[in-house]
C-alpha positions as CSV (number, residue, x, y, z in Angstrom):
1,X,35.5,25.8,5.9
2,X,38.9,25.6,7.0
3,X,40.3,26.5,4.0
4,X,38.1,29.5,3.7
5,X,39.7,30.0,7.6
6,X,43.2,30.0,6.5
7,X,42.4,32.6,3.4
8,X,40.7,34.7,6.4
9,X,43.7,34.9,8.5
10,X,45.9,35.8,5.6
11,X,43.8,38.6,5.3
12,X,44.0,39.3,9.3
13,X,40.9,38.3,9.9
14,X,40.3,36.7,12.9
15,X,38.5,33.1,12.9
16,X,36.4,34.5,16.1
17,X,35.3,37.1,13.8
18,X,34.0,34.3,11.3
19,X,32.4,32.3,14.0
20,X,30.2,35.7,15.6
21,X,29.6,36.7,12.2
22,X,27.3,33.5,11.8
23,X,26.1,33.5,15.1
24,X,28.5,30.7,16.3
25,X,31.2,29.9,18.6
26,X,34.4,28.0,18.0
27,X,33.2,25.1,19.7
28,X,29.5,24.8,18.4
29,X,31.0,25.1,14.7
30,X,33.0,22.3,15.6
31,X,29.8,20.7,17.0
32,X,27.6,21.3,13.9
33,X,30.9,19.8,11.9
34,X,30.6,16.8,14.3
35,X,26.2,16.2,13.6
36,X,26.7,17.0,9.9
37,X,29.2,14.3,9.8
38,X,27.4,11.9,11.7
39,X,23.8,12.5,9.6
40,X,25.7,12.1,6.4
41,X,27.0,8.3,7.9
42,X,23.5,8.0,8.8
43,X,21.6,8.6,5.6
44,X,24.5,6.2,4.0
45,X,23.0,3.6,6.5
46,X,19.5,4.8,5.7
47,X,19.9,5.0,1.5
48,X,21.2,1.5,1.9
49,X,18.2,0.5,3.5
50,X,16.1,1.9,1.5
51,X,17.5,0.2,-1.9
52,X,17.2,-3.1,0.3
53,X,13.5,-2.7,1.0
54,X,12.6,-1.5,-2.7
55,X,14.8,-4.1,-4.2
56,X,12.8,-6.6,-2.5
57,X,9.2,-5.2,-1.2
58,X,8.1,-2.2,-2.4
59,X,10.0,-0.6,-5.9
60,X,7.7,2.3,-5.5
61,X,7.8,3.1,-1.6
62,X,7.4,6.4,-0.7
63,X,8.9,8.7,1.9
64,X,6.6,7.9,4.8
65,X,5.7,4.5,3.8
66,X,9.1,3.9,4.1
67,X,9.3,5.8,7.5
68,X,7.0,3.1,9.1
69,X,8.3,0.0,7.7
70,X,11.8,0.7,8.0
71,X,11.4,1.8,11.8
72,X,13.2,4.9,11.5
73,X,12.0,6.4,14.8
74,X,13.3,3.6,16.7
75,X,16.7,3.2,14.8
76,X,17.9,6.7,14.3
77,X,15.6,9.0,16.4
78,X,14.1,10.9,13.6
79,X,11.3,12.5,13.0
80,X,8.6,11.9,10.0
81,X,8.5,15.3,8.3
82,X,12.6,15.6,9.2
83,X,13.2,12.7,7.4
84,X,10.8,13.1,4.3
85,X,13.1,16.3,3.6
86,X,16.2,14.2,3.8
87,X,14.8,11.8,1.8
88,X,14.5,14.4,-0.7
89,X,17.6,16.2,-0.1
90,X,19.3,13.1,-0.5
91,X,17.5,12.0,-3.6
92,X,15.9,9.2,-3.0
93,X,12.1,10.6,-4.0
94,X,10.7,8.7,-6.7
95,X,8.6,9.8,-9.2
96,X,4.9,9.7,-8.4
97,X,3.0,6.9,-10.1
98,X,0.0,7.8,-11.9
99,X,-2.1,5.2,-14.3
100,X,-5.4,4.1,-14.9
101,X,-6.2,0.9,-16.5
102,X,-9.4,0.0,-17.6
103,X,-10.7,-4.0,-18.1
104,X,-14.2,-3.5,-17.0
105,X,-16.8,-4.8,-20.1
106,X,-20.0,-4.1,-18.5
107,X,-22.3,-7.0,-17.9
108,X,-26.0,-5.7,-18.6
109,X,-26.9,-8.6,-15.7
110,X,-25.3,-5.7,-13.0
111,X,-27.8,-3.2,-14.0
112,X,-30.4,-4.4,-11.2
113,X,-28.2,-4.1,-8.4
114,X,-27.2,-0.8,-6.6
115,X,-24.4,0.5,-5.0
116,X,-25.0,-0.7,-1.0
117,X,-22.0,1.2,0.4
118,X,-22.2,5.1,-0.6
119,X,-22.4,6.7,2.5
120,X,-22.1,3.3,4.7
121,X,-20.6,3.4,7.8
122,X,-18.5,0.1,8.5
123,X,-16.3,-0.3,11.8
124,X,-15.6,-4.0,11.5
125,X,-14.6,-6.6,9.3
126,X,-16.6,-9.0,7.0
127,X,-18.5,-6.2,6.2
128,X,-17.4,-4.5,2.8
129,X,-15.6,-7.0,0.7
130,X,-14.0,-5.0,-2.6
131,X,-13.1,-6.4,-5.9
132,X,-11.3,-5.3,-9.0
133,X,-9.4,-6.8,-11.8
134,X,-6.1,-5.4,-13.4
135,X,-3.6,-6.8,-15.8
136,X,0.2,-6.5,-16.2
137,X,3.2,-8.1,-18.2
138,X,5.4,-10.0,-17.1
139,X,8.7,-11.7,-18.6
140,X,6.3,-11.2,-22.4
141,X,3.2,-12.4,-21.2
142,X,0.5,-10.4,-20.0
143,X,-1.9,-11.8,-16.9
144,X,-5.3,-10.7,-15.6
145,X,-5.0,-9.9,-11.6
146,X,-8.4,-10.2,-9.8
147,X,-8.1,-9.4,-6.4
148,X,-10.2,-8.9,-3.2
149,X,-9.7,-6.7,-0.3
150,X,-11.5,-6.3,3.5
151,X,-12.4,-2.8,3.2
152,X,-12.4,-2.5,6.7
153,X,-8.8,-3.8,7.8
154,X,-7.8,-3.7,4.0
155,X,-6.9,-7.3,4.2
156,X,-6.0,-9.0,0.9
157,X,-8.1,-11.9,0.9
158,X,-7.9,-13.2,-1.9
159,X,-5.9,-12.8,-5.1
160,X,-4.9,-14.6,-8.6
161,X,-3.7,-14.0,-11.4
162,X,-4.4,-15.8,-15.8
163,X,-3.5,-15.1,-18.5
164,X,-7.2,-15.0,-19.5
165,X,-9.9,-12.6,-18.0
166,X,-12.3,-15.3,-18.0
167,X,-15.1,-15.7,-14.7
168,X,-13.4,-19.4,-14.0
169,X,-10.1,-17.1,-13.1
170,X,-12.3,-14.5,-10.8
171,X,-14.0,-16.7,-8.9
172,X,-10.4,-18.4,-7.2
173,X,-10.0,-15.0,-4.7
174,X,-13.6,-15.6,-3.9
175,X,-12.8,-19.2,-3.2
176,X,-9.9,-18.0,-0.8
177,X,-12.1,-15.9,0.8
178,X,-14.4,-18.0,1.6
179,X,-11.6,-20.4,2.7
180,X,-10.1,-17.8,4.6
181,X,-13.0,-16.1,6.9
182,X,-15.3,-19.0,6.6
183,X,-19.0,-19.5,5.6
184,X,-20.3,-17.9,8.9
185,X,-18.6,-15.1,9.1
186,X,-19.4,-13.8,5.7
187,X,-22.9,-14.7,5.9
188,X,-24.7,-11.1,4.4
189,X,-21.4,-9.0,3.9
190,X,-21.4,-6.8,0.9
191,X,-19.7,-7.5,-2.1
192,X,-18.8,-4.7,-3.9
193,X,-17.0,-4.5,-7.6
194,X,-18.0,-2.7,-10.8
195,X,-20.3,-4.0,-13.5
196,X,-17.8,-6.0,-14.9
197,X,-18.9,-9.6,-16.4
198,X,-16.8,-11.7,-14.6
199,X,-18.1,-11.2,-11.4
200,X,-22.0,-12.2,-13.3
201,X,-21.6,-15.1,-14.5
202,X,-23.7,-18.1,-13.7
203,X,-20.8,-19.7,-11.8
204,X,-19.9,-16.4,-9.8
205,X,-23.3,-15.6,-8.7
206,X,-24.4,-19.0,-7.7
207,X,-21.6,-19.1,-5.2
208,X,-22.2,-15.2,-3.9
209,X,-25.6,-16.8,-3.4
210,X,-24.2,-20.2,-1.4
211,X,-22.6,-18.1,1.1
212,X,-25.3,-15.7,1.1
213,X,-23.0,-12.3,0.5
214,X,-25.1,-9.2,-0.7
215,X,-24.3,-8.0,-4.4
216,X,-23.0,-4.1,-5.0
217,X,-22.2,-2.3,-7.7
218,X,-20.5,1.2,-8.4
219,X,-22.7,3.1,-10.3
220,X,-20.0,3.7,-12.6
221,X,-17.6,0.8,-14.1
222,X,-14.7,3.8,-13.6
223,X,-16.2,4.1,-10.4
224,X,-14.2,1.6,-8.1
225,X,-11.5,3.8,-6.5
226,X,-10.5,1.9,-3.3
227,X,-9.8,-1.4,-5.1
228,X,-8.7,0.2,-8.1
229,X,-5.9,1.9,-5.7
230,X,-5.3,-1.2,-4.3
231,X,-4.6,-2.9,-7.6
232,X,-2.5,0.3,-8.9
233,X,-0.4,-0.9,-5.8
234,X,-0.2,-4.5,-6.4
235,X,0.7,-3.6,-9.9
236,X,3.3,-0.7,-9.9
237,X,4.8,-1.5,-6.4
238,X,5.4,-5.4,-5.9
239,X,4.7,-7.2,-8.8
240,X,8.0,-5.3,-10.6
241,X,10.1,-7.5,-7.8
242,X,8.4,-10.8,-8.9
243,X,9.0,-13.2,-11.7
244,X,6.1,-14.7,-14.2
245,X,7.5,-16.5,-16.7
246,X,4.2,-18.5,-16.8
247,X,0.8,-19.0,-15.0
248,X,2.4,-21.0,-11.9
249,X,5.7,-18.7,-11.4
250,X,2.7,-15.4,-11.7
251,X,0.8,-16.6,-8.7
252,X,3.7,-17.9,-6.8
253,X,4.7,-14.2,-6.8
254,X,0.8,-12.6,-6.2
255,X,1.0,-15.8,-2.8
256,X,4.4,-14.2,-1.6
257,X,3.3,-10.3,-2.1
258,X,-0.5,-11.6,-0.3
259,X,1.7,-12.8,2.8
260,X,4.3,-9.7,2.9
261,X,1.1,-7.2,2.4
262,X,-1.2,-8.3,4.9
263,X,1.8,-9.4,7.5
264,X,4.3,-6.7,7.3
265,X,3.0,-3.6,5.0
266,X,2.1,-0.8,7.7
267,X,-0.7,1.7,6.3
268,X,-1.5,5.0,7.0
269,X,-5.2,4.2,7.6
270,X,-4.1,1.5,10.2
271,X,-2.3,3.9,12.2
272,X,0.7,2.2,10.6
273,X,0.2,-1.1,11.3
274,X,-0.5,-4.3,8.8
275,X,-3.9,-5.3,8.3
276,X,-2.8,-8.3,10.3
277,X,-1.8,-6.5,13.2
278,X,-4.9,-4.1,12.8
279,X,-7.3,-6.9,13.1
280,X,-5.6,-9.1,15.8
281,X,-6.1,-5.1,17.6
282,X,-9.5,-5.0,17.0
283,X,-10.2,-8.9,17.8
284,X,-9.1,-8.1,21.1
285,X,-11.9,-5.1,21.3
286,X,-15.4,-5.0,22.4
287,X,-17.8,-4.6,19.6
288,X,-19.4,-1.4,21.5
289,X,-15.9,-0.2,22.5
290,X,-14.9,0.5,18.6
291,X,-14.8,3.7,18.3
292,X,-12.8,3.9,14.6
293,X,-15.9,3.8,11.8
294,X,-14.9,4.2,8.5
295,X,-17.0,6.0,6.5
296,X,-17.9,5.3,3.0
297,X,-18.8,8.9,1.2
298,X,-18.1,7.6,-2.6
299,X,-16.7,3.9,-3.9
């Protein structure tokens, strides 16, 4: 600009005439100079973040999802939609992630339950317990991930990971599950997965039946979409950080991403906070004074 300023005034042409001509005086074009400079030191801050937290949490964080878990607000005083343009003028979008895996080998057993959730309205937890299974490679070896998820406060509780995509590998989420809520509190809470076989096998079932949780199916194996998203996560967003050079190292990794995800990862759906801090929110709450139902149109 001050370049283009001197070449001006070569030409007899006043700087004052410059500044009115884009509706600006002296000292606000010094001003704007002044923000433009200290934005640009800011994003340098910011982009530096950002490379931190998908270098070690999230390689796929968005824009927003980034907004909450960085704190942006509170460090730098900047708005959501302000910041998801800078973000992009900045170049620091990713490319959207779009997959769909399939491992679901229907079990003809499934075909005599129905799908208990459609159109369920749930506005607690240990109510809606998802399941999926995904797989991935890592470091030349390929593992099956089972995972299950609180539908409610979408709480991992409970995750592993084999290299086989056998029932005796499912059934350890359940066992965390159980482990983690306790028999009690369980007692008649849906569990909902596709029709895949793992989840009806002898060993499975008998222990859906100790704790006395309710069997749900989707009424297609496709058909799974929350835990399917969940798993898309798991898969394309945190396990690129982690190591799995064999079975041990794998679920080392899935333990550390479990902890970090239900601790630290604010959702959208949460109001942007972690499922932990959703549920210790709701734990304080009155069961008649929970007012946020979510409702289940199609799983």
């Amino acid at each position: 600009m001050q370049n283009v300023l001197s070449r001006l005034s070569d030409a007899q042409i006043r700087a004052e005439q410059v500044y009115a001509y884009f509706g600006k005086s002296r000292q606000g074009y010094f001003q704007a100079v002044a923000r433009m400079g200290k934005l640009k030191a800011t994003m340098e801050v910011v982009e530096s973040q950002v490379d931190q937290y998908r270098s070690t949490k999230d390689a796929n964080a968005g824009s927003r999802t980034l907004y909450y878990n960085l704190n942006i607000k509170e460090q730098y005083n900047i708005g959501v939609n302000k910041f998801e343009k800078l973000m992009s003028d900045y170049g620091l979008i990713l490319r959207p992630v779009y997959t769909r895996i399939v491992t679901t080998k229907a079990s003809s057993r499934s075909k005599k339950y129905t799908n208990l959730v459609a159109g369920l309205k749930v506005n607690n937890i240990n109510q809606v317990i998802v399941g999926d299974l995904t797989y991935v490679y890592k470091d030349g070896q390929r593992y099956f991930v089972f995972s299950l998820f609180d539908l409610y406060s979408a709480m991992m509780v409970g995750i592993y990971g084999g290299e086989r995509m056998r029932a005796i590998e499912g059934i350890r989420p359940l066992e965390q599950l159980i482990n983690l809520r306790g028999i009690e509190a369980i007692k008649y809470c849906i569990h909902h997965t596709d029709g895949g076989s793992q989840y009806f096998s002898n060993r499975y079932m008998d222990l859906l039946d100790f704790v006395k949780m309710r069997i749900s199916v989707s009424g297609n194996c496709l058909d799974n979409a929350y835990a399917e998203q969940r798993n898309s996560m798991i898969k394309h967003h945190f396990l690129p950080l982690k190591r799995g050079r064999n079975e041990i190292e794998f679920n080392k990794g899935l333990a550390e991403i479990q902890y970090e995800y239900n601790t630290n990862r604010k959702q959208n759906r949460l109001g942007w906070k972690s499922p932990l801090e959703f549920e210790n929110e709701i734990s304080e709450q009155k069961y008649e004074q929970r007012c946020k139902y979510l409702t289940i149109k199609h799983i």
